[in-house]
N, C-alpha and C positions, 0 to 999 in steps of 0.2 A: 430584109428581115424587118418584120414590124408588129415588137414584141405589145406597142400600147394596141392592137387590133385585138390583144387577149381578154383583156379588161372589157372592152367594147360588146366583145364577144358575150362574154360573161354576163355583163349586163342588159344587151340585147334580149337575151334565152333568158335569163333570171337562173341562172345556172344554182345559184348561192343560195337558192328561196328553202332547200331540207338538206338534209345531212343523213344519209349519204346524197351528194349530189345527183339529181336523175336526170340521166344523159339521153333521155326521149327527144330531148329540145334539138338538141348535138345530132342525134340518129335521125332525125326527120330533117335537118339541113344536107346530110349528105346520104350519099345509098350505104349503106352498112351489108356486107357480106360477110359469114361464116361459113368458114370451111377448112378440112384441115392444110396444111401448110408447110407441112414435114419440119424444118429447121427455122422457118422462116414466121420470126411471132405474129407482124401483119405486114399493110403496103396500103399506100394511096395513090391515088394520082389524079390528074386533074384534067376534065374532058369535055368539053363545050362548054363552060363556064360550071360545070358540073364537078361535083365526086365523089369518087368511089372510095371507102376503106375499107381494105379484105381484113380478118382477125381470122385466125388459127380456133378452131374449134376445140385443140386439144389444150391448151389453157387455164388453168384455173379462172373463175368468173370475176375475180380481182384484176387481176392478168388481161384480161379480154377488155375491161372496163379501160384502165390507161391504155392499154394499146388503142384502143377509139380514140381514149385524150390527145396522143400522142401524135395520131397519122392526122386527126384533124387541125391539130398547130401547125402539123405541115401546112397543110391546105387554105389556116387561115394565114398565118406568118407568109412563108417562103410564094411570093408569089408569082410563080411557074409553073410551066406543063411538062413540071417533070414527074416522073414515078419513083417514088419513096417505099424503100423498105428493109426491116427492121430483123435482124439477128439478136438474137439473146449474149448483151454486152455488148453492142454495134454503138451502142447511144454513147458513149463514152470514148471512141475515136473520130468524131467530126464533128465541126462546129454547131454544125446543122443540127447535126442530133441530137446533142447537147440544149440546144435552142430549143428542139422540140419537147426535149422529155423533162426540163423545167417548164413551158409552158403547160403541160400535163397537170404536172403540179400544181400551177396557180389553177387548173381548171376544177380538177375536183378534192383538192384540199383548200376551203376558205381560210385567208390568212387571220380573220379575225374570231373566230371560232377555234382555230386551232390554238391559239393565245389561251384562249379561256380555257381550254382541253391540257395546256403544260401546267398553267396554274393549277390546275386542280388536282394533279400529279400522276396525268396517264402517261403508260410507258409507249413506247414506239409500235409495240404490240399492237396494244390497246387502241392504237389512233389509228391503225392501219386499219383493225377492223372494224372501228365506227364509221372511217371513209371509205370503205370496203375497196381499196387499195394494197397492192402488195408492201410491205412495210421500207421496201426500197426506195419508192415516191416518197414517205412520210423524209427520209433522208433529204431525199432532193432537195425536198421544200425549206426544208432548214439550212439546204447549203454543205451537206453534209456528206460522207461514205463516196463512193465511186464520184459524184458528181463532184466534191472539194476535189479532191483528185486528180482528175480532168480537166480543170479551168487551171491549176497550178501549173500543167505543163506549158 
């Protein structure tokens, strides 16, 4: 696992440059597929140095956005040709996933921006939908809700 390749990342794509973060950069490094998915929110995997992450089309567009964060830390983090994928509350039983859906977080919540967004007195709400994030990442990123959780086991 090689969580400093997220920052790298970040900086590479200039992921940080608006708010909400636009993830063109992210979708043009790997193939990005929609479609639906029944139970299953997305998946990645990794194929001639290539890859793919599938997203559930039925989704909310918050929803679809981390899931891209998500499978792509797979793909930059964990690096293997395995295939990765993602049930709704999966993130929260394996280290990996765990790994992945904070890396999520540092990708499209800026931590220094977000700073500026507590001072000034947004609620959890509020910051989910200027990151246009489900408000469960805004958690994350703080350390907080299902993810404090998790890491205490």
């Amino acid at each position: 696992m090689r969580f400093r390749s997220i920052p790298r990342l970040i900086d590479r794509l200039h992921l940080h440059a608006s708010i909400p973060v636009d993830l063109a950069p992210l979708i043009e490094r790997y193939e990005v597929q929609y479609q639906p998915l029944r139970s299953i929110l997305g998946f990645a995997f990794r194929y001639d140095r290539a890859g793919l992450i599938g997203v559930n089309t039925d989704l909310h567009p918050f929803e679809q956005r981390m899931v891209i964060a998500h499978e792509a830390a797979h793909l930059t983090m964990h690096n293997r040709d395995d295939y990765y994928s993602c049930r709704r509350g999966d993130w929260w039983h394996s280290r990996m996933e765990m790994q992945a859906q904070f890396a999520a977080s540092l990708l499209l919540v800026p931590a220094g921006r977000l700073v500026d967004n507590v001072h000034d007195g947004a609620t959890v709400e509020e910051l989910a939908a200027l990151y246009e994030v489900p408000h469960d990442l805004i958690m994350v990123r703080f350390g907080l809700g299902e993810y404090a959780k998790a890491r205490r086991r």
